[in-house]
VMD Tcl script that draws the C-alpha trace (Angstrom):
set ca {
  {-53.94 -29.08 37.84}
  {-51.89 -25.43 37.38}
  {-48.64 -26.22 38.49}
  {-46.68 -22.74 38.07}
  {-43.38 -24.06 36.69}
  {-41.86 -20.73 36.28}
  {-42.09 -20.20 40.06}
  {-40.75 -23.31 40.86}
  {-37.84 -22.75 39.04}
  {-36.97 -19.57 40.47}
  {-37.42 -20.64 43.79}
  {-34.90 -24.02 43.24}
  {-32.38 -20.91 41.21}
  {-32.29 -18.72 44.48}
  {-32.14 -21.65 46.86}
  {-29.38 -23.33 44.69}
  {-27.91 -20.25 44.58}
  {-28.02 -19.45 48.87}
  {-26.54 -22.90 48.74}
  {-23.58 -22.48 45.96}
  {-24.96 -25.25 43.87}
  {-26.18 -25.42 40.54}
  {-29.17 -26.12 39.36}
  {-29.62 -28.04 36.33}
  {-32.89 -28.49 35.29}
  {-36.63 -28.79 36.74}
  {-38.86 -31.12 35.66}
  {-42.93 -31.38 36.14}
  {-44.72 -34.40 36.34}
  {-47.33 -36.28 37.60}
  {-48.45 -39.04 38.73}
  {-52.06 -40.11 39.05}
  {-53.43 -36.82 40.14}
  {-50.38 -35.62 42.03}
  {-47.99 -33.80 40.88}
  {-44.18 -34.64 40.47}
  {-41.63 -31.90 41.25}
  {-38.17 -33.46 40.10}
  {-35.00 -31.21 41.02}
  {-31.68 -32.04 39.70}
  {-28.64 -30.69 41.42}
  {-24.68 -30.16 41.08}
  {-21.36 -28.66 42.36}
  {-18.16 -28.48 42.00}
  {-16.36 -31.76 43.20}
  {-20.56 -34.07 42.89}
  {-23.43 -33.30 45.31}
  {-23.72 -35.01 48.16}
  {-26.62 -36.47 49.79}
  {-25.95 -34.36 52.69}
  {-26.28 -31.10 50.11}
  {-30.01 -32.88 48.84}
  {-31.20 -33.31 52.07}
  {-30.75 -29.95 52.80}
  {-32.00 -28.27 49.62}
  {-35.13 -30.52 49.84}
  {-36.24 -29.62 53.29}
  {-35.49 -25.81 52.26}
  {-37.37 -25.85 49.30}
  {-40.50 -27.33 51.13}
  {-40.62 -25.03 53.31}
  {-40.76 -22.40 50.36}
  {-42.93 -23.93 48.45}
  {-45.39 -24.71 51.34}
  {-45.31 -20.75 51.24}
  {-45.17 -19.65 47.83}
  {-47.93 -22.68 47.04}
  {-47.34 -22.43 43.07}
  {-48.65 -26.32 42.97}
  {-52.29 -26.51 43.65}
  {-52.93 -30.24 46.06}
  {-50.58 -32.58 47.21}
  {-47.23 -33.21 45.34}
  {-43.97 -35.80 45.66}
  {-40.87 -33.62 45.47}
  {-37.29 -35.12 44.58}
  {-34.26 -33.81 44.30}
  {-31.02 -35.77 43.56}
  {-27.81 -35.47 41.50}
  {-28.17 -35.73 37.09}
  {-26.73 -39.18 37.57}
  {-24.19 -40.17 35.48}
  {-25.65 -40.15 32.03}
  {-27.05 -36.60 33.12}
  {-29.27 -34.65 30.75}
  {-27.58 -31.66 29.12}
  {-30.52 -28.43 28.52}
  {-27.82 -25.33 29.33}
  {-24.87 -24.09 27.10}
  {-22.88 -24.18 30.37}
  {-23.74 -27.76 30.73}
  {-21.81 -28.43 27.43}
  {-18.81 -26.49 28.53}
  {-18.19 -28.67 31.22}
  {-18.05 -31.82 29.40}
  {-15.30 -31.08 26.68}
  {-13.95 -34.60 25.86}
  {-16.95 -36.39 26.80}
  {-19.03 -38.69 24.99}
  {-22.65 -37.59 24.20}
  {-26.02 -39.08 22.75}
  {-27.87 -36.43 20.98}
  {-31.37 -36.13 19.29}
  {-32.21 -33.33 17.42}
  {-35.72 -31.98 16.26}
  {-34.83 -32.17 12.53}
  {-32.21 -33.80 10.08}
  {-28.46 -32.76 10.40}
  {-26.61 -33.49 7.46}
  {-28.76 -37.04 7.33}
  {-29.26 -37.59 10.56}
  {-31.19 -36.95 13.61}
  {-29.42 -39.07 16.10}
  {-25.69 -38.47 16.56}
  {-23.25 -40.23 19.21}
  {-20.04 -38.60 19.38}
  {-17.30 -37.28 21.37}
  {-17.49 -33.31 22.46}
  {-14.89 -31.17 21.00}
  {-15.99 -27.74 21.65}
  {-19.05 -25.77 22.82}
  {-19.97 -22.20 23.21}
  {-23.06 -20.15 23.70}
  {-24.45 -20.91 20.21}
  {-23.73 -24.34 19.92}
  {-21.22 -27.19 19.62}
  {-19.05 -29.15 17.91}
  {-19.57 -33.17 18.03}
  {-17.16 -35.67 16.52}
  {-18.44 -38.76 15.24}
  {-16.68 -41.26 12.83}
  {-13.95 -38.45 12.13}
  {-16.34 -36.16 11.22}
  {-17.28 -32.99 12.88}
  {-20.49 -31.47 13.03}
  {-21.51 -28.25 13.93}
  {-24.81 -28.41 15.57}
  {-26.95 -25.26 17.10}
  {-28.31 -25.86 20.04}
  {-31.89 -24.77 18.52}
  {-32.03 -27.74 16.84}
  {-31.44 -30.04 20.20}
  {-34.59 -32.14 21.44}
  {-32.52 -34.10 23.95}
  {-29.01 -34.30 24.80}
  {-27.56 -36.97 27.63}
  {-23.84 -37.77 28.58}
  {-23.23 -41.35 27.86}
  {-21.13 -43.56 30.44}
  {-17.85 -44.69 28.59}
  {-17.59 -48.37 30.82}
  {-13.92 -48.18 30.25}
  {-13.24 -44.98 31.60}
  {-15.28 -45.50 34.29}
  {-13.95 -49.13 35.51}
  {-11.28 -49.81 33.43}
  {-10.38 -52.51 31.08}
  {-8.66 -55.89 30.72}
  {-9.07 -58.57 33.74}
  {-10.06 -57.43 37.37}
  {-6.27 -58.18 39.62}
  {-6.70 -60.31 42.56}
}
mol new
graphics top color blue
foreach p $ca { graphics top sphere $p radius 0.5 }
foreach p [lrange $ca 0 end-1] q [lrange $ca 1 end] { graphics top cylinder $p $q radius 0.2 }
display resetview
């Protein structure tokens, strides 16, 4: 099974686009013999399920005409969730502060895995605190980088009030 990626990208980029979202990344699957078209959205202020509904049923149509996957196929398209994957610069620049899980594809100063808070980014790379140390790292050298859920942020701390 040819399933032409590149076209299904740029489709989802001008749709996403049309629909002043962003797109942040495409992924290509499959299960069994079908393929898996995953489509992971954003804007300003969170997606809505209203904005995926939408999206989906317009990218359907366009894909039923542009046909770049060869059978049947499941397409989904939802937010990054909250641990959201991290592939663009611009996806960095948004999360100044944040705390991140990175893998790279070789050793960093020892390491391969770091866990650290974002401190700066820019179209090269960025900077990552961890255990008041700050590393430079490239963003060549990234195999995987996620936003990680800080639980006390999120739902605060100390004993729920009744």
């Amino acid at each position: 099974m040819k399933v032409d990626t590149e076209k299904i990208t740029a489709l989802a980029e001008r749709l996403a686009l049309d629909e002043a979202l962003e797109l942040v990344d495409v992924e290509i699957g499959a299960v069994g013999p079908r393929a898996v078209i995953r489509i992971y959205l954003d804007r300003e202020g969170g997606i809505r399920l209203g904005d995926c509904e939408s999206f989906s049923r317009r990218i359907s149509a366009l894909l039923e005409v542009e046909d770049p996957v060869p059978g049947s196929y499941l397409l989904e398209v939802s937010s990054p969730g909250l641990e959201r994957k991290l592939v663009r610069p611009s996806h960095f620049h948004g999360c100044r502060g944040r705390t991140l899980k990175v893998s790279l594809t070789e050793f960093l100063e020892g390491s391969r895995n770091f866990r650290g808070r974002l401190l700066a980014s820019d179209d090269e790379g960025f900077e990552l605190e961890r255990d008041h140390t700050v590393y430079r790292i490239p963003y060549r050298l990234v195999r995987k980088a996620n936003l990680e859920v800080n639980h006390e942020e999120l739902f605060g701390t100390g004993k729920r009030k009744r």
